[in-house]
N, C-alpha and C positions, 0 to 999 in steps of 0.2 A: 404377505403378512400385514394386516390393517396394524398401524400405528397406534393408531387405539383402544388397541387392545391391552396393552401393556404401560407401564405407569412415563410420563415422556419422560426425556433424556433431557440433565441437568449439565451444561454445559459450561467449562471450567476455565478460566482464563490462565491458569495456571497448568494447566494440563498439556502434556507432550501431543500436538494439533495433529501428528500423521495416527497416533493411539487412540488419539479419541475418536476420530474420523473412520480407524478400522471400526472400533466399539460401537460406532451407530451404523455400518454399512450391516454389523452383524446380526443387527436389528431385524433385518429381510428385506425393507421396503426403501424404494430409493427417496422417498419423502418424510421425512420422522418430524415427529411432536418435538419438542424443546422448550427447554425452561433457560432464558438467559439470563445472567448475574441479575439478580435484583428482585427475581423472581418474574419476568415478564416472558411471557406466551409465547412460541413462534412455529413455523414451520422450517424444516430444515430444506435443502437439498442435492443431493449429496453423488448426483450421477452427472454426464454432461447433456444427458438428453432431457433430465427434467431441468439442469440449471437454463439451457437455453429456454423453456417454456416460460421458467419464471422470468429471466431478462426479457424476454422476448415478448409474450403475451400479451396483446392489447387489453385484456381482460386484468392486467394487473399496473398497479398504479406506483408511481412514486410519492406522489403526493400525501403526508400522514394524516388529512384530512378523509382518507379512504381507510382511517385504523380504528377500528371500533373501540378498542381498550385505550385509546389514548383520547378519543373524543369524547368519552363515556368515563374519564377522570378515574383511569385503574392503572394508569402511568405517570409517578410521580414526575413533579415538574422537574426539580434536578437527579433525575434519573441519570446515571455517569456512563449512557450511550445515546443522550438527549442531543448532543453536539453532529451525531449523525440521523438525526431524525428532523430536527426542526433547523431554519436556515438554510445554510451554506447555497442559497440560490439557486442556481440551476441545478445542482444534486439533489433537489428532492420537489424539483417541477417535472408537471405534462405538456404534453401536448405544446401548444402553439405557445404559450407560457415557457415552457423549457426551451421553445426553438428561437423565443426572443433573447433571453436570459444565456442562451450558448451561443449565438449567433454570434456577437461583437469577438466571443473569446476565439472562437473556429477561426475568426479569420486572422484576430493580432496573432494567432498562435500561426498562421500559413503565408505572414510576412515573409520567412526565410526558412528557408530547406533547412530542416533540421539536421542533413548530412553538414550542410556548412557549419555548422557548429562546434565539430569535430575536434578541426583544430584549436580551438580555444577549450575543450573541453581536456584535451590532451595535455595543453599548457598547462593548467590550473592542477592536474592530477600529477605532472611533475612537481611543482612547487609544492603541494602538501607531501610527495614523497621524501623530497628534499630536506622538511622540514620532518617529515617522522626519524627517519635516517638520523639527525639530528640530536633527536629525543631517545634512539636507543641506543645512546652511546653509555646511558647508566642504566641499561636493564630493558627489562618488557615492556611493550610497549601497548597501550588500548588504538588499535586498527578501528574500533566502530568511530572512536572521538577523534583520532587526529587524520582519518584518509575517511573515510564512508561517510560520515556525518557532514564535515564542511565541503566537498566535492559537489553533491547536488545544490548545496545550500548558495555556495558562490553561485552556480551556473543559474540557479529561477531568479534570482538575486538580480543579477546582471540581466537577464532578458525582462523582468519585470521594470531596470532601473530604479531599482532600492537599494543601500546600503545591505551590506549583510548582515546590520544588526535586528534586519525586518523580520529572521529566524534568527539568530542568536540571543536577540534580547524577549524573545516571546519563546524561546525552548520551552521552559518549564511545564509554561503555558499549553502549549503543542501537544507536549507531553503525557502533561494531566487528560488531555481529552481523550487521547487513545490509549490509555492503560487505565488498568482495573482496579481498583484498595480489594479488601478483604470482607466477607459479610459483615465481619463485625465494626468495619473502617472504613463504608465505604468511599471518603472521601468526599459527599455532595458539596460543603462549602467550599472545596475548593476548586472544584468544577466551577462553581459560576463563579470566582473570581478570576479562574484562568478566563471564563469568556468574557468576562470584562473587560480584563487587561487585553485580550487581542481585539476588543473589539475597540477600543482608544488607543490602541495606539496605530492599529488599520486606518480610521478617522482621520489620526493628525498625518503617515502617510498619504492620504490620497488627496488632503487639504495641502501638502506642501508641494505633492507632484504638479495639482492645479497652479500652483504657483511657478512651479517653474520645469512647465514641461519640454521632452525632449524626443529622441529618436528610441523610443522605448515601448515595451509592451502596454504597462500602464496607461505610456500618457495615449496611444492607440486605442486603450478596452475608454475611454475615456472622451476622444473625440469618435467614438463608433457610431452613427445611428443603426438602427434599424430600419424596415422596407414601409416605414410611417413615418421616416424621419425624428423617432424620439429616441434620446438617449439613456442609459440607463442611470435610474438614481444613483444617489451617494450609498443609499443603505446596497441597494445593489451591486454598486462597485467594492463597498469593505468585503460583502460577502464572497464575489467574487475572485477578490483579491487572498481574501480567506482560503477558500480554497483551492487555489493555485500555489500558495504558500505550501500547504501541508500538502497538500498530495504531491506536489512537486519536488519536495524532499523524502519524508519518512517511507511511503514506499520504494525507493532507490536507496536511502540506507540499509533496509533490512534485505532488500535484495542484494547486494553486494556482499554486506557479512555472513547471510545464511549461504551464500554460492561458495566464501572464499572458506567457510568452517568447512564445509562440504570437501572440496578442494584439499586444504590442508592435512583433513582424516584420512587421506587415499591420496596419494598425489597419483598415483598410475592412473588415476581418472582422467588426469591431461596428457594422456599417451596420444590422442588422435588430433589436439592441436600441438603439441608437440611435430606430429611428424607430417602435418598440415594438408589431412585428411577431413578435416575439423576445423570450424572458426570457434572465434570469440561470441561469435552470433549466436553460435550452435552451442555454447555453455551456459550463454544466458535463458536461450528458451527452453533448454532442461533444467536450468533455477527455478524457472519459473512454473514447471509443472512437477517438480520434485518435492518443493521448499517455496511455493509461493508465499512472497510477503503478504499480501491480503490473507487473513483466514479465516474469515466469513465477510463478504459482499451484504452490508444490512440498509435500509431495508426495502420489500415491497410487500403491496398489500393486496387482496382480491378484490373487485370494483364489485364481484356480482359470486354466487357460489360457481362455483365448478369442479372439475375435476382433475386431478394431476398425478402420473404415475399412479391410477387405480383406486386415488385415494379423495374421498368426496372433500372439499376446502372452503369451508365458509366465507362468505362475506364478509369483509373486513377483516381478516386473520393477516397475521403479518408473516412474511416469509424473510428468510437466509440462504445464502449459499454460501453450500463448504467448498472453498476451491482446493484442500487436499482431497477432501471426499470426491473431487474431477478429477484431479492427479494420479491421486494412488486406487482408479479405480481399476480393480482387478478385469473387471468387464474391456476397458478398453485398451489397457498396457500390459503389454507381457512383463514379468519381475516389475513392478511399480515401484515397489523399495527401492531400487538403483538406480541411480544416476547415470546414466547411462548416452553417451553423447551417439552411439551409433544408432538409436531409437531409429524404429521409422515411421514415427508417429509421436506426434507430440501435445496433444487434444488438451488444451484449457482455457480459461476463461478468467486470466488474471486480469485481464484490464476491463473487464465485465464484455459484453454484447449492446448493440440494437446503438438504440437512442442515446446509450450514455454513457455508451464506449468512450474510454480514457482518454483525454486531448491530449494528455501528453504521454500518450504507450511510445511514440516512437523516441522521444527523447529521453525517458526513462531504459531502454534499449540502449540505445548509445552510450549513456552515462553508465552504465554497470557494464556494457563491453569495454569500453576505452578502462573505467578503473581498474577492471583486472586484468585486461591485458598489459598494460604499465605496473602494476605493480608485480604479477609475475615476472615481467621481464627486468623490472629492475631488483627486484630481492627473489632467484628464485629459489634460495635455500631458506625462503622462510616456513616457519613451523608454528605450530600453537603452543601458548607460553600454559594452556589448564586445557585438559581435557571437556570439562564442561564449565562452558565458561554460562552464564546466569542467564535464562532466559527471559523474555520480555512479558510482562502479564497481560494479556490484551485478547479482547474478543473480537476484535475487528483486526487486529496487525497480527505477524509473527515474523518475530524479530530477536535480539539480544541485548541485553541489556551493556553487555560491554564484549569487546574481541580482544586476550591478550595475544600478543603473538612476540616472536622473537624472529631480526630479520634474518641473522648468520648471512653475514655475507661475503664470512671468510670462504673464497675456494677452495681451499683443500679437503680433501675426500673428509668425512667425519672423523674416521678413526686418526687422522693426522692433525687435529685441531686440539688445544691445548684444554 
């Protein structure tokens, strides 16, 4: 079915990501027309064999100097998904440009085995447990705020050598970039005051790390050169620094809360590590293709026309990928709806492909196995305090907006609890 035949799919930040993703596979064609918040153009794609083309493709660009609607002033400046389109350095470089721009981070990031991490990653997941435990001594308690949220945040924290107020005190900020207002709100001036605010106070971090650097990632991306011996600028290091900040936390928050909701609705789901048939490994990469945190990869663009899944792609059109549209595709998973840990196959493309594959997929792995495996073994009578707790409004994340849960960690059978 040509996509264009039919008027494109307006695509809802608010909308249930695995319902929407049925609604456009039921479309026919695995590449669909789209209309994202704000009213801007795109191509979708919604299978893993066209998402690999568009990662993959030599013929497709990251750079949005290849976006004809943005070069040609039909994208507003504070457009509130501008933060993934312009900036962030090496996310939205080519070629030799991208491989100077990732080069310094590839290798502070291949200082130490990320297995060694482990145990510190362990430590820190006790200490917030300790402290939730704490906190639900007068009632329900928010799982996203006091265990999923500060977990990754300490751990980039600490390997970047920043204080943890380098996220805590730019949340908002964070915040505002990946979630969506409403057509009628949609928030533009406070998009560019969040990039303000991160982009000074990134600044005065990387002017004080130059001051007094240490055995850290930072002060590493920072004495890096390149294979010409030059270093990268200051604007280069905030940006960089930028985004190792957010991708370093926000998708390992939403991966962990959307695993442990998942989790809690069923607990018979943890029957296979339970009886240690099954790891922790093995629950996190069915999160990841069940309920991934990314829910559209934005963006790339065509260098030249061509053709994709059958469908002719202009020059300069900008493309998406749905990575539940890979997860729940029926083509490639038997029951895709279930979580299902004895899968024997697990085909997605949460941390993207090719060039610009995730640097930190394997630590983000570790961080959502270590946090739910400690936190079910230290509460494993906990439960969910609301059935639906508020989802997160974002075109680019899925996530929640808060987790209540209750730990119960009285032993006794339920019916014996007072």
């Amino acid at each position: 079915m040509d996509p264009k035949a039919s008027a494109p799919f307006r695509l809802d930040p608010h909308a249930d990501p695995a319902v929407e993703a049925e609604a456009l596979r039921k479309r026919g064609c695995p590449l669909q027309h789209v209309v994202l918040p704000g009213g801007v153009h795109a191509m979708a794609a919604l299978d893993h064999k066209t998402a690999l083309q568009v990662f993959g493709d030599p013929r497709m660009a990251k750079d949005p100097a290849a976006w004809t609607d943005l070069q040609e002033g039909r994208i507003p400046a504070d457009w509130e998904l501008m933060a993934f389109v312009r900036g962030a350095g090496m996310l939205n470089a080519d070629g030799a440009e991208h491989r100077r721009l990732r080069g310094p981070s590839a290798a502070a990031f291949g200082r130490t085995p990320v297995e060694a991490l482990r145990p510190r990653v362990k430590a820190i997941a006790g200490e917030l447990l300790d402290r939730l435990e704490e906190a639900a001594a007068t009632g329900p308690v928010d799982l996203r705020e006091l265990f999923a949220f500060p977990l990754p945040v300490r751990v980039v924290c600490e390997i970047l050598g920043f204080p943890d107020t380098a996220v805590t005190g730019l949340r908002r900020a964070f915040e505002r970039l990946v979630t969506s207002g409403s057509d009628a709100d949609p928030g533009r001036a406070d998009i560019r005051s969040a990039e303000e605010t991160i982009a000074a106070e990134l600044a005065g971090l990387v002017a004080a790390k130059r001051e007094h650097p240490a055995d850290d990632l930072a002060t590493a991306l920072m004495q890096a050169r390149d294979e010409d011996g030059n270093a990268l600028g200051t604007q280069e290091l905030i940006q960089t620094m930028f985004l190792i900040l957010i991708a370093g936390h926000e998708t390992t928050v939403n991966l962990v809360t959307g695993i442990a909701r998942t989790l809690l609705k069923d607990r018979s789901l943890l029957d296979p590590v339970r009886d240690a048939t099954r790891t922790w490994a093995d629950v996190v990469e069915e999160g990841l293709r069940h309920s991934p945190p990314v829910r559209y990869t934005l963006m790339r663009y065509a260098k030249e026309d061509l053709e994709l899944a059958g469908v002719k792609v202009a020059r300069g059109t900008a493309l998406v990928v749905s990575h539940f549209g890979i997860g729940r595709d029926p083509d490639t998973h038997h029951d895709p709806e279930r979580f299902d840990l004895d899968r024997p196959t697990r085909r997605h493309l949460a941390f993207g492909h090719g060039a610009h594959y995730c640097l930190g997929a394997a630590l983000g792995r570790l961080e959502a196995a270590v946090a739910l495996e400690e936190l079910f073994a230290r509460f494993p009578d906990l439960t969910l305090a609301t059935e639906d707790p508020e989802p997160l409004p974002s075109t680019a994340l899925h996530g929640l907006k808060t987790l209540p849960v209750e730990l119960r960690t009285d032993a006794r059978p339920p019916e014996q609890r007072p």
